[in-house]
C-alpha positions as CSV (number, residue, x, y, z in Angstrom):
1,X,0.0,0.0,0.0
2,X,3.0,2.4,0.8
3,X,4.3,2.1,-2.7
4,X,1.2,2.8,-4.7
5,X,0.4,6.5,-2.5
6,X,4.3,7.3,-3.3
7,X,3.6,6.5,-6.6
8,X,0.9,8.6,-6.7
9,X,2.0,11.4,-4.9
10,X,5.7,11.3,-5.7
11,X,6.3,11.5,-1.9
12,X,6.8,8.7,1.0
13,X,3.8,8.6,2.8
14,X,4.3,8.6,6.9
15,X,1.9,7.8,9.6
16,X,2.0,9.6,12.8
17,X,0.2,9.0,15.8
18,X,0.5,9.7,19.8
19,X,0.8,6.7,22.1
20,X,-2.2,5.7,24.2
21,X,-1.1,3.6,27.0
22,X,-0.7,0.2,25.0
23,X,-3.9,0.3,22.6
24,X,-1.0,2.1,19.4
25,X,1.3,-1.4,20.3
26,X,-1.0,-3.2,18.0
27,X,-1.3,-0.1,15.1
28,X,2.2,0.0,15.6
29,X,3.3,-3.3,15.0
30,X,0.7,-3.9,12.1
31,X,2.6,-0.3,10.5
32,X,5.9,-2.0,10.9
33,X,5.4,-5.4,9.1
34,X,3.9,-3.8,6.3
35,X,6.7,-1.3,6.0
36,X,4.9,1.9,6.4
37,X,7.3,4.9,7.9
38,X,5.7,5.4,11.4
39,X,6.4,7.9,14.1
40,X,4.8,7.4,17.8
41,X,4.5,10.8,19.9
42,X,4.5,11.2,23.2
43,X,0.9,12.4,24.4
44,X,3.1,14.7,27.2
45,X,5.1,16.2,24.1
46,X,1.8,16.3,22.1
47,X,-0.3,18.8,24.5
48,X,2.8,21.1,25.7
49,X,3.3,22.0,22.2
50,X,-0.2,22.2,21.6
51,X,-0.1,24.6,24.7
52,X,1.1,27.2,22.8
53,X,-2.4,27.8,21.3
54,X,-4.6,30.8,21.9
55,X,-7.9,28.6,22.2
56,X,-7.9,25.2,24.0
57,X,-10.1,23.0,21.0
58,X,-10.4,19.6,22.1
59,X,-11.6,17.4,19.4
60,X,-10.1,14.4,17.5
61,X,-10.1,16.8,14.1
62,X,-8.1,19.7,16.1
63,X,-5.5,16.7,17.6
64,X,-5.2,15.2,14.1
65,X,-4.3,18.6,12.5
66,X,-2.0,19.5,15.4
67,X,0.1,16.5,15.3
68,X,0.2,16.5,11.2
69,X,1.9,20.3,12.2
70,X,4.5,18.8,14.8
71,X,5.5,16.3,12.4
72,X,5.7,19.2,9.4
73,X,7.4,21.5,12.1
74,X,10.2,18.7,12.7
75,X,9.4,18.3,16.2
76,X,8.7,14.7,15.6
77,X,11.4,12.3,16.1
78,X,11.8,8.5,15.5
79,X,10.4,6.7,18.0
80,X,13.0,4.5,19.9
81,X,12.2,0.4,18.7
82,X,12.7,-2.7,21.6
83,X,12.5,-6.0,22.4
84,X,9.3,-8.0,22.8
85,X,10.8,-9.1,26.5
86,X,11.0,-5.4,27.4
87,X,7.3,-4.7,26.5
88,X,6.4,-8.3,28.5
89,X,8.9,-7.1,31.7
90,X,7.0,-3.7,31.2
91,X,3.8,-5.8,31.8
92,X,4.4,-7.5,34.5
93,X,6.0,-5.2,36.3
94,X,2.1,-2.9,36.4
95,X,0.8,-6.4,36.9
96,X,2.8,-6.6,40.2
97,X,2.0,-2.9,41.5
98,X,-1.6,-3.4,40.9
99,X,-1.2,-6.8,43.2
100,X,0.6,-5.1,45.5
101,X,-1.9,-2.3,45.7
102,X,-4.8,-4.7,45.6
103,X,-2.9,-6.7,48.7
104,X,-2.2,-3.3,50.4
105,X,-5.9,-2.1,50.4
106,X,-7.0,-5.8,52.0
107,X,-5.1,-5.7,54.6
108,X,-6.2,-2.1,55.5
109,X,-9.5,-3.4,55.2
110,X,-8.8,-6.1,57.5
């Protein structure tokens, strides 16, 4: 699909989109083994350059335009690529504070 919208526009067509806890993992990895050029922004990066506005416009339209004019602007950089294992020790690790937490909160209630 990348190859027939750079044929048609003459320019490499990029996909850019801000992280949402782990629901992009799946857009992301789809993007990747289909070779699209993908960036992932960080939502904290996202609003304080979007802080810069005169009127706060929250709607997916505004947040789409805004990020197409962080990307245009250059503020967007490549988004750094790991291991499978790190996103799994990433997951267990909020596994085993919630537990924790959950374990915490029992015994305070007991």
């Amino acid at each position: 699909m990348p190859s027939k919208l750079k044929e048609a526009s003459g320019v490499e067509p990029v996909v850019v989109f801000k992280a949402t806890e782990h629901y992009h993992r799946g857009l992301a990895g789809y993007l990747k083994r289909s070779g699209w050029i993908h960036y992932i922004i960080n939502p904290l990066q996202a609003k304080r350059s979007k802080g810069t506005q005169l009127r706060k416009v929250k709607t997916d339209a505004a947040d789409a335009w805004h990020i197409a004019e962080m990307y245009y602007r250059g503020d967007v950089k490549a988004h750094r690529e790991w291991e499978e294992s790190y996103s799994e020790l990433q997951h267990l690790t909020r596994q085993h504070e919630f537990v924790t937490a959950m374990y915490v909160q029992a015994k305070l209630n007991s």
